[in-house]
LOVO-143310 format. One line per field, with one value per residue (C-alpha): residue number from 1; z, x, y; residue in three letters. Coordinates in steps of 0.1 Angstrom, whole numbers. Layout:
BEGIN
num <- [NUM:...]
z <- [Z:...]
x <- [X:...]
y <- [Y:...]
residuo <- [ALA:...]
This chain:
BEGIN
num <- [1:2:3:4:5:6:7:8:9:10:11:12:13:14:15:16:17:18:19:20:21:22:23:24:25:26:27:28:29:30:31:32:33:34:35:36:37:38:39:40:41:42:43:44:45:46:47:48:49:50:51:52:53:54:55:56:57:58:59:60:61:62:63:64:65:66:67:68:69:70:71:72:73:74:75:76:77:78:79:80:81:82:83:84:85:86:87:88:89:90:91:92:93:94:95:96:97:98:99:100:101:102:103:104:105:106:107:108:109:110:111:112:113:114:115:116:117:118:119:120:121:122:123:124:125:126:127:128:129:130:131:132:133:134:135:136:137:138:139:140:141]
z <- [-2292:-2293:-2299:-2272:-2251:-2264:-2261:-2222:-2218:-2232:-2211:-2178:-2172:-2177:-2153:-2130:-2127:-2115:-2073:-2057:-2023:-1990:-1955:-1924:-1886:-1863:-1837:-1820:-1837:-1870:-1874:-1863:-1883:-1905:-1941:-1968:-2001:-2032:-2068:-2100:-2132:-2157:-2151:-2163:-2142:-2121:-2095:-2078:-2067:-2028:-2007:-1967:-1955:-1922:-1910:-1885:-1884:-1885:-1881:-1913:-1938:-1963:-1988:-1997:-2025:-2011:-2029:-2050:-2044:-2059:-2071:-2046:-2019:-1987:-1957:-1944:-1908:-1884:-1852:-1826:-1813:-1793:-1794:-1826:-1842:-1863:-1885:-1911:-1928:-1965:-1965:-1963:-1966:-1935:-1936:-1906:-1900:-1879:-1876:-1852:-1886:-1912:-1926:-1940:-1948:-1960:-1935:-1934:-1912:-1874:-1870:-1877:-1868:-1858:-1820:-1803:-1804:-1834:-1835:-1862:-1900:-1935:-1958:-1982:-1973:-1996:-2021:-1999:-1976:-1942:-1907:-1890:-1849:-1834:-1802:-1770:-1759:-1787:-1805:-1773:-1774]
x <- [341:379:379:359:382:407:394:393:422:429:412:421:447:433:405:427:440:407:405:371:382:358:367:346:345:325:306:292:299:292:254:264:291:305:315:338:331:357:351:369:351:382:421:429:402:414:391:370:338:333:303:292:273:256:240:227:205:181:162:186:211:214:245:252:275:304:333:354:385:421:431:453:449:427:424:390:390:363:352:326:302:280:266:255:262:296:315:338:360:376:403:378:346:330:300:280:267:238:237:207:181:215:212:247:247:276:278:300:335:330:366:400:385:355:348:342:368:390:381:407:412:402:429:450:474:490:465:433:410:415:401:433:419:433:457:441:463:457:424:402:388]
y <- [447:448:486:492:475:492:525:520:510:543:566:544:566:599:590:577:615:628:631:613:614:617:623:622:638:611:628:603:570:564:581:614:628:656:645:663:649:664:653:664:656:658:656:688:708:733:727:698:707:700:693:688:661:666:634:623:588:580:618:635:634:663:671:706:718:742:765:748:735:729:694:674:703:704:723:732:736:721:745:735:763:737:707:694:733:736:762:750:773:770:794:826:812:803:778:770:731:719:682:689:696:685:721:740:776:796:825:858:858:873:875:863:827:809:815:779:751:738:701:694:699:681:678:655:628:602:610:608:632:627:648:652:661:692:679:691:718:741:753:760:796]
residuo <- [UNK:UNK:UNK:UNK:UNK:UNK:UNK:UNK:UNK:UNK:UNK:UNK:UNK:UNK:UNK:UNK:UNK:UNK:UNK:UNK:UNK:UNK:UNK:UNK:UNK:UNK:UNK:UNK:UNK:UNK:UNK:UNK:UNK:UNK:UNK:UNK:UNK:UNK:UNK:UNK:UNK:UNK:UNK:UNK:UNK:UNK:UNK:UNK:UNK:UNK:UNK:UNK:UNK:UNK:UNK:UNK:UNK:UNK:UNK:UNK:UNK:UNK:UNK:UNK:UNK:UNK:UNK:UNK:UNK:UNK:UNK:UNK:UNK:UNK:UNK:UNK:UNK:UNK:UNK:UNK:UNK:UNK:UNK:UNK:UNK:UNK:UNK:UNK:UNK:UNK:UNK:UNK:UNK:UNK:UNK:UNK:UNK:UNK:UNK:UNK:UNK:UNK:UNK:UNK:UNK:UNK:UNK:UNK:UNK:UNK:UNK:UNK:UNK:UNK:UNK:UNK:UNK:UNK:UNK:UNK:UNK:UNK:UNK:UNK:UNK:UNK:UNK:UNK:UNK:UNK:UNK:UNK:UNK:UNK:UNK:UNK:UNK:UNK:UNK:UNK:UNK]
């Protein structure tokens, strides 16, 4: 018994290292929204795997897996083509979001950015994932 305590208190701090962090867009309250969920199994990975939720309650809720990203760094924009359709974009890779069916598919770049209007951006602050909303003067196509 005391080893195994002992042998937590070990590894406590090299889970501590790993980044579990989720951010969220609310669309209309808290049933309708965009989610971005990051997980890194080890430490010393080089990437945490990411995902999208798209929900919207109570008709759907559906998680897809996405790129990976790098530990402790964030920024995947969030554009709005119309209602309840969405295009986030991870650098390159573009992925469109319907929270209309809660379906993501990763989809090939029309242009130097999504057409529609930047609703703000996912990224890390002070250690977690936050949606950061675009001020109203800029992003508007």
């Amino acid at each position: 018994m005391r080893g195994g305590i002992l042998l937590s208190l070990f590894l406590l701090p090299l889970l501590s290292g790993c980044e579990n962090t989720v951010g969220a867009y609310a669309i209309d309250g808290r049933n309708h929204s965009i989610t971005l969920v990051r997980e890194q199994s080890f430490p010393f990975s080089s990437q945490v795997e990411q995902s999208i939720i798209a929900a919207r309650f109570p008709q759907c809720q559906r998680r897809y897996s996405i790129g990976p990203g790098k530990p402790g760094r964030a920024k995947i924009e969030l554009w709005q083509l119309q209602d309840r359709l969405f295009v986030a974009r991870d650098g390159k890779a573009w992925y469109a979001i319907s929270t209309d069916q809660c379906q993501v598919q990763k989809i090939e770049p029309t242009g130097d950015q999504p057409p529609g209007t930047l609703l703000g951006t996912f990224r890390m602050r002070n250690n977690a994932l936050v949606f950061e909303k675009q001020k109203e003067e800029q992003g508007t196509q």
